[in-house]
N, CA and C atoms as a LAMMPS dump frame, in Angstrom:
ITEM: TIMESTEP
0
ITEM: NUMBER OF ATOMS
561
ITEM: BOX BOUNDS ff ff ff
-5.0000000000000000e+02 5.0000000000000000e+02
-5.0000000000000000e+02 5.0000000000000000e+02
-5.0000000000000000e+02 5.0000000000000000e+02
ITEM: ATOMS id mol type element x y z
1 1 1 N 0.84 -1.2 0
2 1 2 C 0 0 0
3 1 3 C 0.876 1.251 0
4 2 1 N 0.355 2.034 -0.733
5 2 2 C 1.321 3.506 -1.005
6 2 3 C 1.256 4.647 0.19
7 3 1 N 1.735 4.458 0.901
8 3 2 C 1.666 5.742 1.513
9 3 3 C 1.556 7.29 1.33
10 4 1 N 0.243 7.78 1.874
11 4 2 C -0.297 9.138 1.508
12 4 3 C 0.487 10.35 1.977
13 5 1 N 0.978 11.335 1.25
14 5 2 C 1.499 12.245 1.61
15 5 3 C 0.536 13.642 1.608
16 6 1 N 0.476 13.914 3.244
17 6 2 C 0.043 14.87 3.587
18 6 3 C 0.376 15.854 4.12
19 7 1 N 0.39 17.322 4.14
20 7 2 C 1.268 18.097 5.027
21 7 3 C 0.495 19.752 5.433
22 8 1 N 1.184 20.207 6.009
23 8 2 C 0.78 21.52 6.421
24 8 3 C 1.778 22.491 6.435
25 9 1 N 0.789 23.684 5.957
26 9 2 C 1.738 25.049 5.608
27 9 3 C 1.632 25.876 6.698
28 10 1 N 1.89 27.19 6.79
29 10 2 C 1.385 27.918 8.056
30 10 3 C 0.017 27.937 8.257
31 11 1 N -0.619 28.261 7.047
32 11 2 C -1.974 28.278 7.076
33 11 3 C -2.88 27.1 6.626
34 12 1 N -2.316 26.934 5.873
35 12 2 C -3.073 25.507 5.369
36 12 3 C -2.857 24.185 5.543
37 13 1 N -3.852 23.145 5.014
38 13 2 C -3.154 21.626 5.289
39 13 3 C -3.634 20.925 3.9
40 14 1 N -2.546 20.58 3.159
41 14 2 C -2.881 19.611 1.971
42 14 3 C -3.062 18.276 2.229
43 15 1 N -3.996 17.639 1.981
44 15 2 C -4.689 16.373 1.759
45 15 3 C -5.499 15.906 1.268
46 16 1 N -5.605 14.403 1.28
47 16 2 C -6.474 13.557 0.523
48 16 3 C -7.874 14.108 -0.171
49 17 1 N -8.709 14.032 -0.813
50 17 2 C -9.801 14.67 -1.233
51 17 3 C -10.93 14.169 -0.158
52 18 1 N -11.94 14.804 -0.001
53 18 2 C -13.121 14.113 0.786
54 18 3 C -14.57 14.363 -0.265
55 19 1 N -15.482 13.809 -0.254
56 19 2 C -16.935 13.899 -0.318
57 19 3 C -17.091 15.469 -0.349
58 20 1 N -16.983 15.858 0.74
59 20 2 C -17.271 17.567 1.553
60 20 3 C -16.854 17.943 0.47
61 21 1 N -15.804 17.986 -0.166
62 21 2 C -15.278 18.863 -1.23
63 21 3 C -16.003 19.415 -2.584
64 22 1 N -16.64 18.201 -2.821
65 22 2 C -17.619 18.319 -4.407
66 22 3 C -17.966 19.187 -4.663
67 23 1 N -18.963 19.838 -3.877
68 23 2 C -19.522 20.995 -3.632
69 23 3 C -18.891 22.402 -4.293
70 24 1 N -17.94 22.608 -3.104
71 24 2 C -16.96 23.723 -3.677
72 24 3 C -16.14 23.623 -4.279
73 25 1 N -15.822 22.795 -4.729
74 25 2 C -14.787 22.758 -5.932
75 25 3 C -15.489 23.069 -7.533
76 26 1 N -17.245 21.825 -7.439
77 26 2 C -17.949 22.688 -8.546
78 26 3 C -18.022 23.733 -8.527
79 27 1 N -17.939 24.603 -7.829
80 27 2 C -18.825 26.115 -7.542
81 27 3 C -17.217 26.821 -7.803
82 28 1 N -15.727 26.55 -7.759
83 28 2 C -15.04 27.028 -8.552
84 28 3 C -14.637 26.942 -9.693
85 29 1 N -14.837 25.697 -10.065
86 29 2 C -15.11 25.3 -11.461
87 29 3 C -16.163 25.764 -12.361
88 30 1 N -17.486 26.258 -11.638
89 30 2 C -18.119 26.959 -12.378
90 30 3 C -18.017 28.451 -12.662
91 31 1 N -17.141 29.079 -12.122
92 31 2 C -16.46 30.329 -11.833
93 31 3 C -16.121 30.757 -13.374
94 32 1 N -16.893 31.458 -13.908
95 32 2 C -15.88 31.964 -15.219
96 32 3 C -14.544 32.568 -14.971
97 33 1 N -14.469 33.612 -14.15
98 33 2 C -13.435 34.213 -13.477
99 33 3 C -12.401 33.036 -13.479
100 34 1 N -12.456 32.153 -12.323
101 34 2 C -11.62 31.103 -12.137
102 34 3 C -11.049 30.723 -12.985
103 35 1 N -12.34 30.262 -13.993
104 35 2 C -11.627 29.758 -15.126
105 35 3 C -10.866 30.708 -16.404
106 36 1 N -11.022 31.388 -15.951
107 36 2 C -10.624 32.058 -17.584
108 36 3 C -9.747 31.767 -18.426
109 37 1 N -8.555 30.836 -17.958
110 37 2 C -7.375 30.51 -18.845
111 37 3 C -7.605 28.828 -19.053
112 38 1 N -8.61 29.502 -18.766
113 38 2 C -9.563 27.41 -19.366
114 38 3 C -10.266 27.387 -20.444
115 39 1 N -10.277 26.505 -21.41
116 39 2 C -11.165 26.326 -22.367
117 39 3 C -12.846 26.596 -22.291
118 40 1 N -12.905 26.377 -20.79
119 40 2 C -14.34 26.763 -20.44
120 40 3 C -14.586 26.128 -18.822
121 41 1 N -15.471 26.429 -18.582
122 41 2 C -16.126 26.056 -17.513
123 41 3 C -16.556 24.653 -16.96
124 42 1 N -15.947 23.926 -16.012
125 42 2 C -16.395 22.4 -16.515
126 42 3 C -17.915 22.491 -15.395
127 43 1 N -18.807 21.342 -15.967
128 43 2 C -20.109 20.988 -15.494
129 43 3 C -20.083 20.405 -14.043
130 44 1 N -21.168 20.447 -13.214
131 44 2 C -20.825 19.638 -11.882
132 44 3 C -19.835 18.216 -12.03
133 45 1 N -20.718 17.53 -13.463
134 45 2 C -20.238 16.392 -13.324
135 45 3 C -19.059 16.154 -13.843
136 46 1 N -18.151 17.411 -14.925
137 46 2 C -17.119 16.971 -14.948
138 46 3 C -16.293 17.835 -13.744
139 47 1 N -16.911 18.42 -12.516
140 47 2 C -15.813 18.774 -12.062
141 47 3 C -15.831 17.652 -10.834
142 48 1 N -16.697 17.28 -10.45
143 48 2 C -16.548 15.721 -9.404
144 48 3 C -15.775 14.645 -10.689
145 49 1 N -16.071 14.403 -11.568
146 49 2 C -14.863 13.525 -12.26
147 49 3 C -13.603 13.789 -12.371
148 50 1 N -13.233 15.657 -12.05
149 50 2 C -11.671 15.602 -12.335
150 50 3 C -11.748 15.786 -10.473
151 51 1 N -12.274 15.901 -9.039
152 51 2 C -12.322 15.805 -7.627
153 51 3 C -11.668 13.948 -7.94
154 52 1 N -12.362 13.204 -8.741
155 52 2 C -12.528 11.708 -8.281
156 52 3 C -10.979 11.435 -9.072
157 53 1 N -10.874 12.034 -9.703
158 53 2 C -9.451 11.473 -10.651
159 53 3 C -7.926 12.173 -9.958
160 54 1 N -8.231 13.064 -9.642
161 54 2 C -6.99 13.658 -8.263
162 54 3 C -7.101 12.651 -7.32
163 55 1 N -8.402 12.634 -6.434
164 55 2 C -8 11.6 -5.602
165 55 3 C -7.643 10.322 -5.727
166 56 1 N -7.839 9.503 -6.844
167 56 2 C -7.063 8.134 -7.38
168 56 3 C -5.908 8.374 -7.802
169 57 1 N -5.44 9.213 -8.319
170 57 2 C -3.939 9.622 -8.011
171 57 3 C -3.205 9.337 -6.981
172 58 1 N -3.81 10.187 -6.068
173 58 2 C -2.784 10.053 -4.79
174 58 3 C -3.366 9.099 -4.24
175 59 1 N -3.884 8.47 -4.253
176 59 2 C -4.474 7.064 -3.808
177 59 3 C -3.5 6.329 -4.086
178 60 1 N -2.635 6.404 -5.683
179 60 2 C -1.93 5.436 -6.198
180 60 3 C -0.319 5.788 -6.178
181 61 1 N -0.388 7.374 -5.998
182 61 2 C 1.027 7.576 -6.012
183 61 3 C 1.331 7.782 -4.737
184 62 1 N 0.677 8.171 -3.61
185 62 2 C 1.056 8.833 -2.339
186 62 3 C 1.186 10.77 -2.494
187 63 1 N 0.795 11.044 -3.867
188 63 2 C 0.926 12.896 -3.973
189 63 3 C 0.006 13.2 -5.335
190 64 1 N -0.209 14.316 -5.467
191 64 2 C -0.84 14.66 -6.719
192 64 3 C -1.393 16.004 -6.293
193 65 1 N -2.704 16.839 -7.075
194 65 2 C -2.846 17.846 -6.298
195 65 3 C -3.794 17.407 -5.331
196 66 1 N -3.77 18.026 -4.27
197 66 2 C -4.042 18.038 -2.787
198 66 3 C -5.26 19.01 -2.534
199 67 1 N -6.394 18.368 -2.248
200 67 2 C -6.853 19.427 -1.462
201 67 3 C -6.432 20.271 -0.466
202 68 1 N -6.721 21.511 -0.887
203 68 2 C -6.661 22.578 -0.006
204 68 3 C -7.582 23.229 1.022
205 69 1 N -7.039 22.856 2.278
206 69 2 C -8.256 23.629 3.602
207 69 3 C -7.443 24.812 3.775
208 70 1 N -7.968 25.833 4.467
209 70 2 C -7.596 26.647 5.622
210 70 3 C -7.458 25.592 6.806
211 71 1 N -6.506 25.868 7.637
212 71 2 C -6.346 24.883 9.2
213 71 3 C -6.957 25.682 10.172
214 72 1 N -7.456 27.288 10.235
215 72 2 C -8.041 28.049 10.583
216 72 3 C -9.26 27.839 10.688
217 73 1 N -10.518 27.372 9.898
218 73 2 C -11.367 27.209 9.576
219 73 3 C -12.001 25.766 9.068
220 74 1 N -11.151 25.302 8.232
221 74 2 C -11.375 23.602 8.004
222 74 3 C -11.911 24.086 6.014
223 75 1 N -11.866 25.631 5.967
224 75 2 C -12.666 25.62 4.819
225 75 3 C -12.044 25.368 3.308
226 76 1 N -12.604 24.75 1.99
227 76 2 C -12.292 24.244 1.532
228 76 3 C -11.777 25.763 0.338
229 77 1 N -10.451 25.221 -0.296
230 77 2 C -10.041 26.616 -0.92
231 77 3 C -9.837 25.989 -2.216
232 78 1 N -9.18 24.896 -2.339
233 78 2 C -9.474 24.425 -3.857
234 78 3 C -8.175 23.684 -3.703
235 79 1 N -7.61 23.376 -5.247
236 79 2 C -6.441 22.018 -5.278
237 79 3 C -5.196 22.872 -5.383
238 80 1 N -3.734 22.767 -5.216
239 80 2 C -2.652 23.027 -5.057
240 80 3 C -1.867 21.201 -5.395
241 81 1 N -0.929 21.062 -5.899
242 81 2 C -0.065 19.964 -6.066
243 81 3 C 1.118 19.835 -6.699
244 82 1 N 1.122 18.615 -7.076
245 82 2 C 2.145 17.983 -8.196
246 82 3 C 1.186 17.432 -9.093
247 83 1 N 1.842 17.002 -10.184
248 83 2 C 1.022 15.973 -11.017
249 83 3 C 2.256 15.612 -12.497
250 84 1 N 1.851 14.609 -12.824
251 84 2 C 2.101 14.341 -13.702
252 84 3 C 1.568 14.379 -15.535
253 85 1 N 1.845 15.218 -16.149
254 85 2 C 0.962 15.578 -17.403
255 85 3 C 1.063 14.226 -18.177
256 86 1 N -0.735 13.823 -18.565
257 86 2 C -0.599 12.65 -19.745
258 86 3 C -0.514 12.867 -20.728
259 87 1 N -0.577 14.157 -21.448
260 87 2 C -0.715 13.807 -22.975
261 87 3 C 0.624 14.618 -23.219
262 88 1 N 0.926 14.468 -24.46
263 88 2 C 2.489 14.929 -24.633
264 88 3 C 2.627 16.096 -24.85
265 89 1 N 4.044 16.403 -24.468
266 89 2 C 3.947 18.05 -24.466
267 89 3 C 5.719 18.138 -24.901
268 90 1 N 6.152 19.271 -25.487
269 90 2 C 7.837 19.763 -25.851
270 90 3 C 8.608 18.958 -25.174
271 91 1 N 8.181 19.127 -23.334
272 91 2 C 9.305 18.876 -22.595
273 91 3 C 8.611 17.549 -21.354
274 92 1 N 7.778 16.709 -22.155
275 92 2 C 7.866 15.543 -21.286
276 92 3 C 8.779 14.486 -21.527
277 93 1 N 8.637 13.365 -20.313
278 93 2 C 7.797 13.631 -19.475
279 93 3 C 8.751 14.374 -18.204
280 94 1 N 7.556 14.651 -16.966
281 94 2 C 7.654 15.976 -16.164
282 94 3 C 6.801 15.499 -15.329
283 95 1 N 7.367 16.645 -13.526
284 95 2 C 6.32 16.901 -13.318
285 95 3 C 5.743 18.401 -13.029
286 96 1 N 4.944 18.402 -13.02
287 96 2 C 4.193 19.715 -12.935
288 96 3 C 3.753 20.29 -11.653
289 97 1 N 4.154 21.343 -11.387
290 97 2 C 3.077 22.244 -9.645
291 97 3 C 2.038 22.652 -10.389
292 98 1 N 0.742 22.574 -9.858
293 98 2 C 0.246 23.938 -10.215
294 98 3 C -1.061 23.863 -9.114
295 99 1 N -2.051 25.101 -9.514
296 99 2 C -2.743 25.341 -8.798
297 99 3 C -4.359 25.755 -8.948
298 100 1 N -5.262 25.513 -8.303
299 100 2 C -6.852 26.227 -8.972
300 100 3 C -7.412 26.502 -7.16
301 101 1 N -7.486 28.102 -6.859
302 101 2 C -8.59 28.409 -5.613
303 101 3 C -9.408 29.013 -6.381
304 102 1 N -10.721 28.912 -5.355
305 102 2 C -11.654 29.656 -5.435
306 102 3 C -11.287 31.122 -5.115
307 103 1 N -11.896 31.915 -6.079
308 103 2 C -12.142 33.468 -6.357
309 103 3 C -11.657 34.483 -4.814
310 104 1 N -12.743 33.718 -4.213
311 104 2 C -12.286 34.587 -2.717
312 104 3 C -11.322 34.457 -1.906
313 105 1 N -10.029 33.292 -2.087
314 105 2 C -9.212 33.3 -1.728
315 105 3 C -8.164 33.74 -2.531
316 106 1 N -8.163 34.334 -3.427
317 106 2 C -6.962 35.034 -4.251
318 106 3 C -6.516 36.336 -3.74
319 107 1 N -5.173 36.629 -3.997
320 107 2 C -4.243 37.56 -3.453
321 107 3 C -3.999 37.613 -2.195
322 108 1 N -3.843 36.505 -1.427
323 108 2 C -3.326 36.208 -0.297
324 108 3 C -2.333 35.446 0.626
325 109 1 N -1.781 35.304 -0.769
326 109 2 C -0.92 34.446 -1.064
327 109 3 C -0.957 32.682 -0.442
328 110 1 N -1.734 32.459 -0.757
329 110 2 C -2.319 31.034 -0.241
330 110 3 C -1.721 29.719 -1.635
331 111 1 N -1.912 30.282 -2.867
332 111 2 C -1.415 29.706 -3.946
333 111 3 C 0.254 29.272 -3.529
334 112 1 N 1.093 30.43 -3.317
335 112 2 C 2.345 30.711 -3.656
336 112 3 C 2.755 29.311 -1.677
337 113 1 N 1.976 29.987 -1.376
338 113 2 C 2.545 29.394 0.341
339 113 3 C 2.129 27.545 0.189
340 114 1 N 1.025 27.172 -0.196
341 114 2 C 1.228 25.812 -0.858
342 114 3 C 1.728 25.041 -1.688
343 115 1 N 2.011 25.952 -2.822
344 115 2 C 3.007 25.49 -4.31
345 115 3 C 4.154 25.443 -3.729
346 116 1 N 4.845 26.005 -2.369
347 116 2 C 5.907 26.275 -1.648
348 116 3 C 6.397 24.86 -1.189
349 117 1 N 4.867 24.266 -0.103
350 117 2 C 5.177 23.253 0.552
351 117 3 C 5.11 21.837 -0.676
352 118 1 N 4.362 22.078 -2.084
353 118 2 C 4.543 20.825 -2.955
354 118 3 C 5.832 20.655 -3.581
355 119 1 N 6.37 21.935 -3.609
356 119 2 C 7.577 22.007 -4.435
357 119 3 C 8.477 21.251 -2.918
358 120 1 N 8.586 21.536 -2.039
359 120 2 C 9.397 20.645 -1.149
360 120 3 C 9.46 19.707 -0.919
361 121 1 N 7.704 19.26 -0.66
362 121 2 C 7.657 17.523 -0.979
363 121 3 C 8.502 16.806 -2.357
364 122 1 N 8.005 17.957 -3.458
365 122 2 C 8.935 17.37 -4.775
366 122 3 C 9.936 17.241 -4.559
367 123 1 N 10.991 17.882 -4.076
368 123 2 C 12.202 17.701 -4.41
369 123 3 C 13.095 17.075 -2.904
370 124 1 N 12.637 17.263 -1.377
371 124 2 C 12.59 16.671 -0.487
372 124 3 C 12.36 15.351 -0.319
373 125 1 N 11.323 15.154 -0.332
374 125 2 C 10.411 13.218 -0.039
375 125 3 C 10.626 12.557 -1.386
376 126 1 N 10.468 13.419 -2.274
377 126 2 C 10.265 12.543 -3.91
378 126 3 C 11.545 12.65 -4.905
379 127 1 N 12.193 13.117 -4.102
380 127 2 C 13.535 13.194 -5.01
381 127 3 C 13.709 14.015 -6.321
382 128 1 N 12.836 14.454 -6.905
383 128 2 C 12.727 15.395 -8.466
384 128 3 C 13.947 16.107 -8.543
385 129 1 N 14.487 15.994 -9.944
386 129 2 C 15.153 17.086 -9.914
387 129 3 C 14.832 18.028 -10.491
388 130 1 N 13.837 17.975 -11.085
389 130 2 C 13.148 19.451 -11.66
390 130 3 C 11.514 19.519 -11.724
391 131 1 N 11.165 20.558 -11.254
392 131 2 C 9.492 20.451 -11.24
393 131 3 C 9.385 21.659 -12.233
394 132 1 N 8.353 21.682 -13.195
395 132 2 C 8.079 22.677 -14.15
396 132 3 C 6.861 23.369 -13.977
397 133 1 N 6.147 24.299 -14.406
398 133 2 C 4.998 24.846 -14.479
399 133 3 C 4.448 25.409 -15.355
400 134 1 N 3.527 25.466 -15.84
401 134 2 C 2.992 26.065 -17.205
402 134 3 C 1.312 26.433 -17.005
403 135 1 N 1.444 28.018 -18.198
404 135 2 C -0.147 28.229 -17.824
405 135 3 C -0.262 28.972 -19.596
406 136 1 N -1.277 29.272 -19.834
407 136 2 C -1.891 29.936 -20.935
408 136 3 C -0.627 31.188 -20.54
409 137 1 N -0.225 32.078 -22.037
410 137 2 C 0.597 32.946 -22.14
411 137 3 C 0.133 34.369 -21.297
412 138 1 N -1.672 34.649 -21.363
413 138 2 C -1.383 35.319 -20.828
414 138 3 C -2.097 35.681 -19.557
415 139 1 N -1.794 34.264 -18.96
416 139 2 C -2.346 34.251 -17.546
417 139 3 C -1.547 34.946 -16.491
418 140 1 N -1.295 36.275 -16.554
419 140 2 C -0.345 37.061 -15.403
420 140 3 C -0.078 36.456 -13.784
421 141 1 N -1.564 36.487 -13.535
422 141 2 C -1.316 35.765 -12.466
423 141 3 C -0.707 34.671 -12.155
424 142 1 N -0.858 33.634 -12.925
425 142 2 C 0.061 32.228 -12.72
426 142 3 C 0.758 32.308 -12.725
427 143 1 N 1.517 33.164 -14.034
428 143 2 C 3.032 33.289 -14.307
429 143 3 C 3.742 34.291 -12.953
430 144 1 N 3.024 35.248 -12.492
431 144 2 C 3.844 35.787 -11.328
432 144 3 C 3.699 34.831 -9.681
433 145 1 N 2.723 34.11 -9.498
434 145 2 C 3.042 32.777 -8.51
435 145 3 C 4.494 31.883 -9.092
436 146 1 N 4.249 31.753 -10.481
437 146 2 C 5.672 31.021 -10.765
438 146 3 C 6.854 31.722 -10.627
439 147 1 N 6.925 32.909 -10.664
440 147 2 C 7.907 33.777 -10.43
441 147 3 C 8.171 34.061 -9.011
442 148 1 N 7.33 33.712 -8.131
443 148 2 C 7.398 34.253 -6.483
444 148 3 C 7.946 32.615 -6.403
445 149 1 N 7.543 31.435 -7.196
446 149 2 C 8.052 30.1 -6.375
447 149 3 C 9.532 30.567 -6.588
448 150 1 N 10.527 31.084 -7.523
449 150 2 C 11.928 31.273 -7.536
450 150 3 C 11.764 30.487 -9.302
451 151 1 N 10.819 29.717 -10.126
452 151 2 C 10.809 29.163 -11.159
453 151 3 C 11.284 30.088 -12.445
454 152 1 N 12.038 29.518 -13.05
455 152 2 C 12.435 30.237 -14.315
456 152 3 C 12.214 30.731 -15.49
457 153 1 N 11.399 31.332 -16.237
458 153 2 C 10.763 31.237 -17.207
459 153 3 C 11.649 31.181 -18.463
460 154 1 N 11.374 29.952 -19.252
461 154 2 C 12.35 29.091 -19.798
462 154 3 C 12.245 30.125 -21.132
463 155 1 N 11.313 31.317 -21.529
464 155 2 C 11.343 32.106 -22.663
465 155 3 C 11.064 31.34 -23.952
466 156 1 N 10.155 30.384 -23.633
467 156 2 C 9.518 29.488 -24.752
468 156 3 C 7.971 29.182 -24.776
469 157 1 N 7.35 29.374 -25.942
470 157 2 C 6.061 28.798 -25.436
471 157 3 C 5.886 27.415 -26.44
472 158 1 N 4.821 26.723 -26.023
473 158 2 C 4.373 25.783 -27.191
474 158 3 C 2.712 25.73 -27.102
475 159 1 N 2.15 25.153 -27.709
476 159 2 C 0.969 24.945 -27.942
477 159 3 C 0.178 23.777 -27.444
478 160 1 N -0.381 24.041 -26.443
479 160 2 C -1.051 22.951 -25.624
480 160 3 C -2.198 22.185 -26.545
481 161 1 N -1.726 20.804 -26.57
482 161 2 C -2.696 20.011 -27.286
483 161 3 C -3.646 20.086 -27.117
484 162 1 N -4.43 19.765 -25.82
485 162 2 C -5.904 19.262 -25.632
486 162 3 C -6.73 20.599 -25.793
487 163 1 N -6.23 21.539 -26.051
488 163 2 C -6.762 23.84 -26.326
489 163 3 C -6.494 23.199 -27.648
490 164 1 N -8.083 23.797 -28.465
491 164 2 C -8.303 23.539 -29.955
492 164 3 C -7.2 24.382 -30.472
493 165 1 N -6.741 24.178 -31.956
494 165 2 C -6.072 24.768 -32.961
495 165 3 C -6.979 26.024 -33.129
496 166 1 N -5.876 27.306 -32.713
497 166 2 C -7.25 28.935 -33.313
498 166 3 C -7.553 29.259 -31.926
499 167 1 N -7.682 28.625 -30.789
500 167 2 C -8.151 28.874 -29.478
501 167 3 C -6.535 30.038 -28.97
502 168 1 N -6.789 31.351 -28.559
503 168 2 C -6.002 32.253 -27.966
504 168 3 C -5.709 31.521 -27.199
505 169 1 N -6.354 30.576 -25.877
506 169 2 C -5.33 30.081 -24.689
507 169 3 C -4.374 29.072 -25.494
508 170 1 N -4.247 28.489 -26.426
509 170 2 C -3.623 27.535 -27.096
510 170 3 C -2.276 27.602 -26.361
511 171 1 N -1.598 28.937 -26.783
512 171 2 C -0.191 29.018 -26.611
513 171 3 C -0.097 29.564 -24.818
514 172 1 N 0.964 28.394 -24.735
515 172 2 C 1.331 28.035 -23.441
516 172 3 C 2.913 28.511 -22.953
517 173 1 N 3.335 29.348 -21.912
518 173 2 C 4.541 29.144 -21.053
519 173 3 C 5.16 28.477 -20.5
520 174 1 N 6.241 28.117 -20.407
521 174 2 C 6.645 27.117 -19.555
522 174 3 C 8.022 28.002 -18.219
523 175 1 N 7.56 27.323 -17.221
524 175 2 C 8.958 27.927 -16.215
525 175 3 C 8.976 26.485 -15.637
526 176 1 N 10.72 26.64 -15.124
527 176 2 C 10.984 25.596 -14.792
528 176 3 C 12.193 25.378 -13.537
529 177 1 N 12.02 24.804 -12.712
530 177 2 C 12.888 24.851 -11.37
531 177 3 C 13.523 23.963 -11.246
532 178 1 N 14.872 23.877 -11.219
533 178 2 C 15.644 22.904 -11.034
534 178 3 C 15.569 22.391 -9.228
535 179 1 N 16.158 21.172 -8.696
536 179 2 C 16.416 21.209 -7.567
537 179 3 C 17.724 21.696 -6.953
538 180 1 N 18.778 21.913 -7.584
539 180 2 C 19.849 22.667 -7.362
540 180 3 C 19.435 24.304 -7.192
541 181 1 N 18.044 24.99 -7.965
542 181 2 C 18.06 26.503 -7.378
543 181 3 C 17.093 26.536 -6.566
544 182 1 N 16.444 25.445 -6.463
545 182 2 C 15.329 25.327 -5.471
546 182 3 C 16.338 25.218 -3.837
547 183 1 N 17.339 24.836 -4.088
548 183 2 C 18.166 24.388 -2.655
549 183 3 C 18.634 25.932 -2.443
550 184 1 N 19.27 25.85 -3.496
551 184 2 C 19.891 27.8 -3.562
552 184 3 C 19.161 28.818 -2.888
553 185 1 N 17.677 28.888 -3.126
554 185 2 C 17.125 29.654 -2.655
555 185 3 C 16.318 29.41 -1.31
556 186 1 N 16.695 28.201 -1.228
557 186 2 C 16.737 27.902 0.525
558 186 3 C 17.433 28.08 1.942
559 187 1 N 18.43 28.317 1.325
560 187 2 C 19.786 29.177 2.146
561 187 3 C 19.597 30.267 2.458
């Protein structure tokens, strides 16, 4: 059996998915806002199918993205992780940080302070030597969380498969963190 990796930030605690979650995670998924550097908005039922497919992840790997609570409150803020990308991309295979809260927890740095503690599990517990990140070109916000993790922006984009051909989010950024500057900037 794989052992689950769970942990806590100052404020928060990443773990396993629960039931409780469905709820609000649709209700950020239905978020146009939220979504905007998404192809669209997913439906209740595909957003409990991508809740049910995170949690068989880490079911199977011991990490993936993590639900996100407040430890303050118990309240649910959305996913933060690792993961592994399936379909092919320039620079697989990889793994990936990234992140999705709900609306009302943005600019509080709650993104940057969990992508903090996955990037440690990555390269700490899981050995990685490089974790990457990528968002639509011109998702500012993502790209400056990737810039607060210490990640590099590799000054390349490519074109994300599963974003139709003609779709503006198509073209994608990539930054990328080695574990040698990830240590660097731990000192």
């Amino acid at each position: 059996m794989v052992e689950l990796i769970e942990f806590d930030t100052e404020r928060l605690r990443l773990r396993q998915w629960r039931a409780a979650d469905r709820e609000p995670f649709a209700a950020l998924n239905a978020d146009p806002k939220v979504m905007e550097f998404f192809p669209s908005i997913l439906t209740h039922t595909e957003s409990d199918n991508l809740a049910r497919r995170c949690e068989s992840l880490i079911a199977e790997r011991g990490w993936g993205f993590w639900a996100v609570e407040l430890k303050e409150t118990h309240e649910f803020v959305g996913f933060v992780g690792l993961h592994v990308p399936t379909y092919e991309l320039p620079f697989t295979p990889c793994v990936e940080v990234g992140w999705r809260l709900a609306l009302q927890y943005w600019g509080k740095g709650l993104a940057s302070e969990a992508a903090r503690g996955a990037l440690r599990v990555g390269f700490e517990s899981l050995g990685l030597t490089e974790i990457v990140s990528f968002a639509a070109a011109g998702n500012l916000r993502s790209r400056a969380v990737m810039a607060r993790l210490g990640m590099q922006d590799a000054a390349e984009t490519f074109e994300h498969p599963s974003i139709p051909v003609g779709n503006v989010l198509r073209e994608h950024c990539l930054y990328r963190l080695s574990r040698e500057c990830w240590l660097a900037q731990a000192e």
